[in-house]
C-alpha positions in Angstrom: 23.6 -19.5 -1.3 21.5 -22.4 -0.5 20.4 -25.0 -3.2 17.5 -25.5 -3.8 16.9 -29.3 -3.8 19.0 -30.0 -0.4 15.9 -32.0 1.1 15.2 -35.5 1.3 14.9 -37.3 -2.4 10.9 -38.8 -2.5 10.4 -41.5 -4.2 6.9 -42.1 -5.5 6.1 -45.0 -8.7 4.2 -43.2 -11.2 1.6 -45.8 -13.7 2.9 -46.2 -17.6 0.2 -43.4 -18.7 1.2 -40.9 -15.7 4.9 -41.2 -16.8 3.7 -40.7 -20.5 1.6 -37.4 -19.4 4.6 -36.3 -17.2 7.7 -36.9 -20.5 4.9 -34.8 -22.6 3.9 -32.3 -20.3 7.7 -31.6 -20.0 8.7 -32.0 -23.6 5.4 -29.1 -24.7 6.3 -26.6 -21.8 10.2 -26.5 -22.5 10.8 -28.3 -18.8 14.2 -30.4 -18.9 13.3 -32.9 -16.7 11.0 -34.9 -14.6 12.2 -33.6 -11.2 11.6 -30.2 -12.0 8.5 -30.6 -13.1 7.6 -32.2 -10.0 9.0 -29.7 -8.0 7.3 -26.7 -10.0 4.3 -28.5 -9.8 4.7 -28.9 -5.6 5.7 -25.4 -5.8 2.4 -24.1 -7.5 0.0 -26.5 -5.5 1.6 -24.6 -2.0 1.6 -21.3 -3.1 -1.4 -21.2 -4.5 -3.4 -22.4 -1.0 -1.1 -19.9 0.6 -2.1 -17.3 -1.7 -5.8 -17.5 -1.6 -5.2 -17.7 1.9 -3.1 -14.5 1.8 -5.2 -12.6 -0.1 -8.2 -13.4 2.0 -6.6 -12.8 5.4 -5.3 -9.6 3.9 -8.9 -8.7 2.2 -10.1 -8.9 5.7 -7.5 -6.7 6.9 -8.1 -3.8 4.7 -12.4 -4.8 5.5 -11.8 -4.6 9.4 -9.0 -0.7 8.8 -12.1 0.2 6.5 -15.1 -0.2 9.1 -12.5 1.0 11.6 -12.1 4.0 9.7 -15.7 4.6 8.8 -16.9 4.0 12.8 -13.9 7.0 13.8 -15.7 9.2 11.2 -19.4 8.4 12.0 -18.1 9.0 15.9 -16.7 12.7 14.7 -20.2 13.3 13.1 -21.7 12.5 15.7 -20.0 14.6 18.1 -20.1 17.7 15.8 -23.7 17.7 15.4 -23.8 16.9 18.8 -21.5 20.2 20.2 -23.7 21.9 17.5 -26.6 21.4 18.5 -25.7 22.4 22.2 -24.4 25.0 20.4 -27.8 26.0 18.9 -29.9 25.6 21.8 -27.1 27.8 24.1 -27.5 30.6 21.6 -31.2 30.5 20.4 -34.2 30.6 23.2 -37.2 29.3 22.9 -39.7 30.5 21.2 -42.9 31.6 22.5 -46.1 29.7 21.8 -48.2 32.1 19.9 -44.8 31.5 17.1 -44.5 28.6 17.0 -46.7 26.7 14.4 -45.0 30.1 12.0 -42.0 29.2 13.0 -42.4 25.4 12.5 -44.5 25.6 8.5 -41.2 28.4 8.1 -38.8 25.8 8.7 -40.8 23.4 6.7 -40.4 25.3 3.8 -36.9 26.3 4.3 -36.0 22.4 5.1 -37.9 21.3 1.8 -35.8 24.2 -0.5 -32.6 23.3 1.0 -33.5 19.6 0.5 -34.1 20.4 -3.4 -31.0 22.9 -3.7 -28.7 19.6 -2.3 -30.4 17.3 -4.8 -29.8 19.6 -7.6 -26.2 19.8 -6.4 -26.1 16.2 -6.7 -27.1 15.8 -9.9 -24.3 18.4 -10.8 -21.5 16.3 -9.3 -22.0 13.5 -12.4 -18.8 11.3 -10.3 -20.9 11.3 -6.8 -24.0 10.4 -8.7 -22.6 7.6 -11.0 -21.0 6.3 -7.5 -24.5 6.5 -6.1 -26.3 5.0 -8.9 -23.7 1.9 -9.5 -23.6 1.1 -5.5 -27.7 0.9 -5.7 -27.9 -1.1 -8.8 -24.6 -3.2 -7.7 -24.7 -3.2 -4.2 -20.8 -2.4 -4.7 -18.9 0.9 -5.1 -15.9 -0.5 -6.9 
């Protein structure tokens, strides 16, 4: 096992009142001497950059797999409505002229229930709402 103080010994003067704050500092946290202190307090200083550090590189990580993620299912969207609207046109002719205003305030209509039917489902899914509601007031979904 290797020890852990096998590195140089660093010799830094300390003023009267640093000394004074270092012996009490050691005495009121239960530290049993000045060395370890030191070294706990070297310790702390590194890890902690390397932590924020950490915690940002790997923030961005999970940012960059979640816009990855989000871009792959936008693309399958995409290319679903896509096929189906191929699909649509392959299967469903044209309509003649003299329908097509009919046709057109038809869909309207149909467009405009269906519209109220998937707000009303909403407002029946209280967890997709709240989410909803606290992303517009927050800007976050967390």
């Amino acid at each position: 096992m290797k020890k852990r103080l096998d590195g140089k010994q660093k010799l830094v003067p300390f003023t009267a009142e640093q000394s004074d704050d270092i012996t009490r500092y050691c005495h009121e946290n239960g530290i049993k001497s000045e060395n370890e202190m030191i070294r706990q307090a070297v310790v702390y200083y590194i890890d902690r950059d390397h932590s924020d550090n950490t915690l940002k590189l790997s923030s961005l990580k999970d940012l960059r797999e979640s816009i990855s993620q989000l871009h792959d299912k936008l693309s399958v969207i995409f290319s679903y409505m896509h096929h189906e609207h191929l699909n649509w046109l392959a299967y469903h002719p044209e309509i003649s002229g003299e329908f097509r205003d009919a046709a057109y305030s038809s869909a309207k209509q149909r467009l405009d229930k269906f519209y109220a039917s998937f707000q009303e489902l909403i407002k029946e899914d209280p967890s997709f709402f709240e989410k909803l509601l606290h992303k517009f007031v927050s800007g976050s979904l967390e």
